[in-house]
C-alpha positions in Angstrom: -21.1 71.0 27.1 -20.5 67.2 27.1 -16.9 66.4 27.9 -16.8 62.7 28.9 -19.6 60.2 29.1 -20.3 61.0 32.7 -23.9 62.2 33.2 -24.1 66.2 33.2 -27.1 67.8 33.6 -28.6 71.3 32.6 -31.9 72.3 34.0 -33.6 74.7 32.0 -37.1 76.3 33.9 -40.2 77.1 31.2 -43.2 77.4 32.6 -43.2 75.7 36.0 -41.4 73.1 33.9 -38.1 71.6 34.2 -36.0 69.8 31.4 -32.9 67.4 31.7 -30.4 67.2 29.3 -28.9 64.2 29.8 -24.9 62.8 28.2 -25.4 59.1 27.8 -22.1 57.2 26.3 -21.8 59.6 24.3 -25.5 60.7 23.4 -27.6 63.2 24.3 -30.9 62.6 25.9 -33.6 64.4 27.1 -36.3 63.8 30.3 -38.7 66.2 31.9 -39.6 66.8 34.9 -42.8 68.6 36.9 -44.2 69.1 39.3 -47.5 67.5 40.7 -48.4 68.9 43.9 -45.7 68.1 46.8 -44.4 64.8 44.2 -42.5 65.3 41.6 -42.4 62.6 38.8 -40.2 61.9 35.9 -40.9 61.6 32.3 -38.5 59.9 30.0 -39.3 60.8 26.4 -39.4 58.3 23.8 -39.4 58.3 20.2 -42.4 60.7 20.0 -44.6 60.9 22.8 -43.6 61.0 26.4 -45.0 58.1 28.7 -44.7 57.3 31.9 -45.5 53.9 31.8 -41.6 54.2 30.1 -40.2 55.9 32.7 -37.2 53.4 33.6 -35.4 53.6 30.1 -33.8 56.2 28.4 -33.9 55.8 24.9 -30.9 55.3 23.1 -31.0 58.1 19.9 -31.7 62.0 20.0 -35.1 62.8 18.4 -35.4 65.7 16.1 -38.4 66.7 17.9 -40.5 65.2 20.4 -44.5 66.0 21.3 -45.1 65.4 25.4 -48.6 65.4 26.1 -49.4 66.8 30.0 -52.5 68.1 31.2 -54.6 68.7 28.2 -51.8 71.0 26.5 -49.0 70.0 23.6 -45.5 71.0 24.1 -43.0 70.4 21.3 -39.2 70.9 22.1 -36.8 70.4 18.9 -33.9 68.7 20.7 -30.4 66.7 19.4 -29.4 69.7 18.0 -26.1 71.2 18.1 -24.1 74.6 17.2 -20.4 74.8 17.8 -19.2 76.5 21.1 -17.4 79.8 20.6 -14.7 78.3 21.8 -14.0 75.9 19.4 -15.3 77.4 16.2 -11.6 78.0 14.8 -10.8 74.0 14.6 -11.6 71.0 13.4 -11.7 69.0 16.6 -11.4 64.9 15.6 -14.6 64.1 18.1 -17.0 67.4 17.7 -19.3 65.8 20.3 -16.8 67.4 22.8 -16.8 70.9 20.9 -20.5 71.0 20.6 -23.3 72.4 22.9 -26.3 71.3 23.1 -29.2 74.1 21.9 -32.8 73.6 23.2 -35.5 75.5 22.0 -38.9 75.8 20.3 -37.9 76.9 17.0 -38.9 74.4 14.5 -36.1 71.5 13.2 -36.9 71.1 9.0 -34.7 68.5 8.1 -36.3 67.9 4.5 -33.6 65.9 2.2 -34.0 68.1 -1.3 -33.3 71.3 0.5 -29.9 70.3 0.6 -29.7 67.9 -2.0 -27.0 69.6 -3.9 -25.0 70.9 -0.9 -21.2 69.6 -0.8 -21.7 66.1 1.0 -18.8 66.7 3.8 -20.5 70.7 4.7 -24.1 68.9 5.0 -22.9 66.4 7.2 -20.7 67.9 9.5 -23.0 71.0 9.7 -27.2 70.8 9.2 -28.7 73.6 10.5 -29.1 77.0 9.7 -26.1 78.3 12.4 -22.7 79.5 11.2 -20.7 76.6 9.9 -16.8 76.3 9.6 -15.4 78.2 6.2 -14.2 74.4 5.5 -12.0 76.3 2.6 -9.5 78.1 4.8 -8.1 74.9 5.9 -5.6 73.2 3.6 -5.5 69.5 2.1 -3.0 68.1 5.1 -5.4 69.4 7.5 -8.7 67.9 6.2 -6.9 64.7 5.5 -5.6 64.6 9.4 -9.1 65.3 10.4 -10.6 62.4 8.2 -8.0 60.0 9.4 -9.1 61.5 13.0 -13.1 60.4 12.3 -11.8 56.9 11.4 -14.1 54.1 13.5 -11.4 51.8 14.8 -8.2 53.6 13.8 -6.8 52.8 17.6 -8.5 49.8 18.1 -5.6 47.2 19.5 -6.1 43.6 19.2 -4.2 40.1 20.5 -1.2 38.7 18.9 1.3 35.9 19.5 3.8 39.1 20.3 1.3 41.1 22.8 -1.0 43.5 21.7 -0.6 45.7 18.4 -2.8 48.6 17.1 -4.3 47.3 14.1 -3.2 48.9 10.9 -5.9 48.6 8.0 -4.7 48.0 4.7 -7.3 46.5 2.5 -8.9 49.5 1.0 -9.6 47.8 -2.0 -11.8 45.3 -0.8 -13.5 48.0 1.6 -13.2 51.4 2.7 -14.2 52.1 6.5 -17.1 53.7 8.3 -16.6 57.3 9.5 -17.8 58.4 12.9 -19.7 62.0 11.5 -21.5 59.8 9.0 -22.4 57.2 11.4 -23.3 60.2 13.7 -25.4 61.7 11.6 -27.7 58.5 10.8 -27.8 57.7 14.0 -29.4 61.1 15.0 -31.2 62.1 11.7 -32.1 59.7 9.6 -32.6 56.7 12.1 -35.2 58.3 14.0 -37.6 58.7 10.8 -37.0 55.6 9.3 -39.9 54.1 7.8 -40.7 52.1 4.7 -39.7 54.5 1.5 -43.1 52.7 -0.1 -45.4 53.8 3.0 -46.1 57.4 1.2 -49.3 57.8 3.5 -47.2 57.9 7.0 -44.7 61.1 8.0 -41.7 58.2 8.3 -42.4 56.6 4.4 -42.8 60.1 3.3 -40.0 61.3 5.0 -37.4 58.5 3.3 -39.2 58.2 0.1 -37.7 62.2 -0.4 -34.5 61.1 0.9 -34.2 58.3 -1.1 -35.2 60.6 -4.3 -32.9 63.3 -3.1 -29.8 60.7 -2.5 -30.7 59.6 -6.3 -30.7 62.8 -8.0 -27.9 64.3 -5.9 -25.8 60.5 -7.3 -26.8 61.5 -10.3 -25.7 65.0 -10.6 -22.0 63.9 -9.1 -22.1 60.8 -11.9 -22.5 62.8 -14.8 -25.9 61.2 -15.6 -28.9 63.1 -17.8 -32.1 62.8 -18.5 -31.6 59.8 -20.4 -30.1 57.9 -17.5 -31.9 55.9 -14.6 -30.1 55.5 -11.5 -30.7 51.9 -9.6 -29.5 51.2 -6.0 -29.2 48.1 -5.4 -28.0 45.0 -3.3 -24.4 45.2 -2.4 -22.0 47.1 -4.4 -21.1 46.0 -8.6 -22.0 42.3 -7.5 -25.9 43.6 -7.4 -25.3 46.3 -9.8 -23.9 44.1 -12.4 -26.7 41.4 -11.8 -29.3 43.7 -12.3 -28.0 45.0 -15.6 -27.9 41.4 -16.7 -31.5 41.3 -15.6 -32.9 44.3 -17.1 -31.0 43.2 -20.7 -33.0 39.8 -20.2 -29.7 37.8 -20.3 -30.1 36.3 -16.4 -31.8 33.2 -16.4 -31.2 30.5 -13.6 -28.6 27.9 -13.4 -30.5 24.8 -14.0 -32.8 26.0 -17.2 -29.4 27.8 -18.8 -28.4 25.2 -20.8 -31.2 24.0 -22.1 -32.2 27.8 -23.3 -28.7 27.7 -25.0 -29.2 25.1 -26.7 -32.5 25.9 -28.4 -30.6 29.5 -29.3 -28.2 27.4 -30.8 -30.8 25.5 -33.0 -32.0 29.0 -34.4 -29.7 31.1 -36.5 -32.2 34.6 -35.6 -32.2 33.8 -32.3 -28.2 33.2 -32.7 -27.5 36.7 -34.4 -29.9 38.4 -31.7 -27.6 36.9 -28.5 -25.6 39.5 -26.7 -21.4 39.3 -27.4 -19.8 40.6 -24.4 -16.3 41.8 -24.6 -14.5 41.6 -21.1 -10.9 42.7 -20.3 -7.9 40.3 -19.2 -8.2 41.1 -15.4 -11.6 41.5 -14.7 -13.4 41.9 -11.3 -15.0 38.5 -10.5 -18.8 40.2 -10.5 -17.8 41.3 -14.2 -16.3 38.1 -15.4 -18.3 34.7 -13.8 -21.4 36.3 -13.8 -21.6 37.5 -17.8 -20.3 33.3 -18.5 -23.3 32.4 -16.1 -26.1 34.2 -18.1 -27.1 33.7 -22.1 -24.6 35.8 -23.8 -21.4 35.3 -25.4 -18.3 35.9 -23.4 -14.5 36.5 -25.3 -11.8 38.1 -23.5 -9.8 40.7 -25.2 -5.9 39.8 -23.9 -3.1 42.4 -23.2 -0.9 43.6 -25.0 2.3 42.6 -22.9 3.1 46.2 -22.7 1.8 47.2 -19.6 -0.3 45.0 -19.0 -2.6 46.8 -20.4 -6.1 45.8 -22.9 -4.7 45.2 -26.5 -6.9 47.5 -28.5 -5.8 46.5 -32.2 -7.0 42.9 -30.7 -10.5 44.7 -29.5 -11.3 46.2 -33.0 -10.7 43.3 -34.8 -13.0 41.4 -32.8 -15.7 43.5 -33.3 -15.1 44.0 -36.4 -15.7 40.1 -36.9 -18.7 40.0 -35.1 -20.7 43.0 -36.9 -19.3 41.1 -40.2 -21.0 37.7 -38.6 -24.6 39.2 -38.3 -24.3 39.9 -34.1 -26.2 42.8 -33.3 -26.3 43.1 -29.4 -22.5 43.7 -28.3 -21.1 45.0 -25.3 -18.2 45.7 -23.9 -18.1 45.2 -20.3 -14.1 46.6 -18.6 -12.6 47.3 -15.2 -11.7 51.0 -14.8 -9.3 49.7 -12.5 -8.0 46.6 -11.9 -8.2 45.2 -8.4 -5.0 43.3 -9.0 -2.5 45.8 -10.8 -3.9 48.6 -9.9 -3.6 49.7 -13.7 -6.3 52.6 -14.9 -8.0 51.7 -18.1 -8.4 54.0 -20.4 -11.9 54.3 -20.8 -13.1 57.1 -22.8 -10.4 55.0 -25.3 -12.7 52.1 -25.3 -15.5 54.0 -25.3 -14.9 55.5 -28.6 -14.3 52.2 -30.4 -17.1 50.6 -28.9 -18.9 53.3 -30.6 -17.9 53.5 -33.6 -18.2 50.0 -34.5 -22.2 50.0 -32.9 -21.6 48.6 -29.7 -22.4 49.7 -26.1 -19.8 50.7 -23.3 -20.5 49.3 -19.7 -17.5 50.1 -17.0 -17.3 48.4 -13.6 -15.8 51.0 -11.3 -15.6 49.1 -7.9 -11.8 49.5 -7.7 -11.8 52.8 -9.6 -14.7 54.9 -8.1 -12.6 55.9 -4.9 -9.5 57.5 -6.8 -11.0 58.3 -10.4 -13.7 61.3 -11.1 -16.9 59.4 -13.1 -18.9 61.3 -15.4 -21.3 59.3 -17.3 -21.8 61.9 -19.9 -24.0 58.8 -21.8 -24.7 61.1 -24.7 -21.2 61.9 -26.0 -19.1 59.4 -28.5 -16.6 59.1 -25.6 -19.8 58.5 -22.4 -20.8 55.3 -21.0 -23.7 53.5 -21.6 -23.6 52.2 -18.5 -21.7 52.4 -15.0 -21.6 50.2 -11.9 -20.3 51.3 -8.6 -19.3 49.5 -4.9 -19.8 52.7 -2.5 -18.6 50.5 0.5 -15.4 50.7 -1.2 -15.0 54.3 -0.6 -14.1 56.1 3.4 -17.6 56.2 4.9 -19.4 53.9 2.8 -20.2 50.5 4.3 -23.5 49.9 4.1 -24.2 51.2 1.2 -26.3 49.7 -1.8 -24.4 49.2 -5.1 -25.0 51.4 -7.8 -26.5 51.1 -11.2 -26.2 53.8 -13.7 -27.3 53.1 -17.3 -29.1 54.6 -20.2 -32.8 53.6 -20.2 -32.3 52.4 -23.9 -30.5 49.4 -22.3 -34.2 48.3 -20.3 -35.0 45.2 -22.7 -37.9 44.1 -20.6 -40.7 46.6 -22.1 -44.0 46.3 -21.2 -42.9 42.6 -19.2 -42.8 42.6 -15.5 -39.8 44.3 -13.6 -36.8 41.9 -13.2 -37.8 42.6 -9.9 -41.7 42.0 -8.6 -42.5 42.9 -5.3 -43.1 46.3 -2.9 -42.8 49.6 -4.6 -43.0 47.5 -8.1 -46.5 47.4 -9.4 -49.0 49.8 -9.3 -51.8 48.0 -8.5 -52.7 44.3 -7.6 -55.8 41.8 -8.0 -57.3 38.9 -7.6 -56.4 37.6 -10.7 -53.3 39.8 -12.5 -51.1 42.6 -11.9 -50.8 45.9 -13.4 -46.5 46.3 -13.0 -44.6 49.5 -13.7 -41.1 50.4 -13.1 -40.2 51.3 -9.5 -40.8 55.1 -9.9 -37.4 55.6 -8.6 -35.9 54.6 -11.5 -37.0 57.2 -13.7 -36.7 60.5 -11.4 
């Protein structure tokens, strides 16, 4: 077992062969060795296939399985995976790198994405083979909090300060959560190795992350609450994106410099007046759901408070839509924090919902302060569901680097049969000389 990053090695005989496993800074690598006549020479493996001519690096990342072509004859090793040691398999240790061995053999590695697509995220992470994994129930809340403070990147990290050094102390959860070693770990070994372009569906790599990609959107969808009648979009980075990309697919985005001059012939046509979008926002909006609706076509009024609380006066909310159904508007929306990023107050959404509703309009939530403390179910089809959901993942522990999220009825898509907000790879279907045949990105309606 690997205890510190000091190189320890294990030689394993098969077949007048011998095999290294190697602990570098923390990562397990593998070599092999043979012999040829009185000489013996080394062969590092690399991402797939050994080569000498590569034989003074080691690579960096554990491969899920590796093909080393000597004399004539394939052998296939699955490597980089672990089981717990016997000794450890009552605890959660804070580094399992240290409570793991390392298990070499020729039985095959299947590490397809839908197979455990509906798994509870934290089991498939810390534990994705087929070996016994910890009964993660029998431990109690304290002690699966301690451990996920444990698998913190940077929670001991010390830095200068006019007083000496102090250990830093993050407290800006709200902006962004942190990344999270066993996440981190488990790209590193699993994913990054088979990364390829999710569009390439003729090589293994693109057809490995296309079915991870679908997976990671139906498994989204399944925790949002989402049906049928839903399309989940990743996109960009977090409600920023998300929220831009609803504006796009409603057609209200246009560019800065043509804006007002597109207002201004709407203005000079009543139809084209009563068919502009009315958005509603709240009184302490997210920026990304407040400058960006006054930056695109549509109508933007604020609903206030109530002085109460703080919180978003309804009796104000009705009347205002009651005045714009009785003026002829027939696009409204109603776009409101879940949370607010500066009070911290929860909005009470399935509230809103129902009015929104009931007086014909369409309910969009931006949940980038509320999606790490509040459960979201979508559940688009019921008086009280959203039309529409936007989510910052790198807000939550473990998420940085994620895309933002998108969630919204396809109903909503006002482009039709008019190319994607979008054009470019994995948009069109085919391409000429002369035109293009576009489609939705097929993603978007798994």
């Amino acid at each position: 077992m690997f205890v510190n990053e000091e190189e320890r090695v294990t030689y394993l005989n098969r077949n007048e062969r011998k095999m290294e496993v190697v602990s570098w800074c923390g990562l397990p690598l593998l070599r092999t060795k043979r012999n040829y006549g009185s000489s013996t020479k080394k062969m590092h493996v690399g991402c797939w296939r050994a080569s000498i001519h590569h034989s003074s690096a080691l690579h960096p990342l554990p491969q899920l399985a590796v093909e080393a072509q000597i004399e004539h004859s394939t052998i296939k090793d699955a490597v980089g995976c672990f089981r717990p040691s016997a000794d450890h398999s009552s605890a959660l240790h804070p580094h399992p790198q240290v409570a793991l061995e390392p298990r070499i053999d020729n039985s095959p590695v299947n590490y397809a994405p839908d197979a455990e697509a509906n798994e509870d995220t934290l089991s498939s992470l810390l534990h994705h083979s087929d070996d016994s994994v910890f009964p993660i129930q029998k431990f109690s809340e304290k002690q699966k909090l301690a451990w996920l403070q444990s698998q913190m990147i940077g929670d001991h990290r010390e830095f200068k300060t006019p007083f000496g050094m102090r250990r830093l102390l993050y407290a800006d959860h709200t902006a962004s959560g942190r990344c999270l070693h066993f996440i981190e770990r488990f790209l590193q070994e699993h994913v990054l190795p088979l990364y390829g372009n999710t569009h390439t569906e003729d090589s293994y790599v693109g057809s490995f992350m296309g079915k991870m990609t679908l997976s990671a959107h139906r498994y989204l969808k399944n925790v949002l609450g989402a049906s049928e009648n839903d399309v989940l979009i990743m996109c960009g980075s977090g409600c920023t994106a998300a929220i831009k990309r609803l504006q796009e697919v409603m057609g209200v985005a246009v560019p800065s410099p043509i804006r007002q001059e597109l207002l201004d012939n709407i203005a000079r046509s009543p139809s084209a007046e009563r068919e502009r979008w009315i958005v509603f926002v709240g009184p302490y909006e997210h920026h990304s759901n407040l400058l960006s609706w006054r930056q695109s076509l549509v109508e933007v009024k604020e609903i206030s408070s109530t002085g109460k609380g703080g919180y978003i006066d309804m009796e104000r909310l009705e009347e205002e839509l009651r005045l714009a159904r009785a003026s002829g508007r027939k696009n409204i929306l109603g776009a409101f924090s879940a949370c607010s990023n500066v009070t911290g107050l929860y909005t009470d959404t399935r509230a809103i919902a129902r009015l929104l509703h009931r007086h014909g309009a369409l309910a969009f939530f931006d949940f980038a302060a509320g999606a790490p403390h509040i459960e979201i179910d979508m559940r688009s089809d019921k008086e009280d569901g959203y039309d529409a959901i936007a989510v910052s993942p790198h807000k939550l522990i473990g998420g940085p680097g994620a895309p933002g999220i998108l969630l919204m009825k396809k109903s909503l898509y006002k482009l039709g049969k008019q190319p994607p907000s979008t054009c470019g790879g994995g948009t069109v279907a085919y391409v000429n000389g002369f035109d293009e045949e576009v489609t939705l990105q097929r993603s978007y309606f798994k």
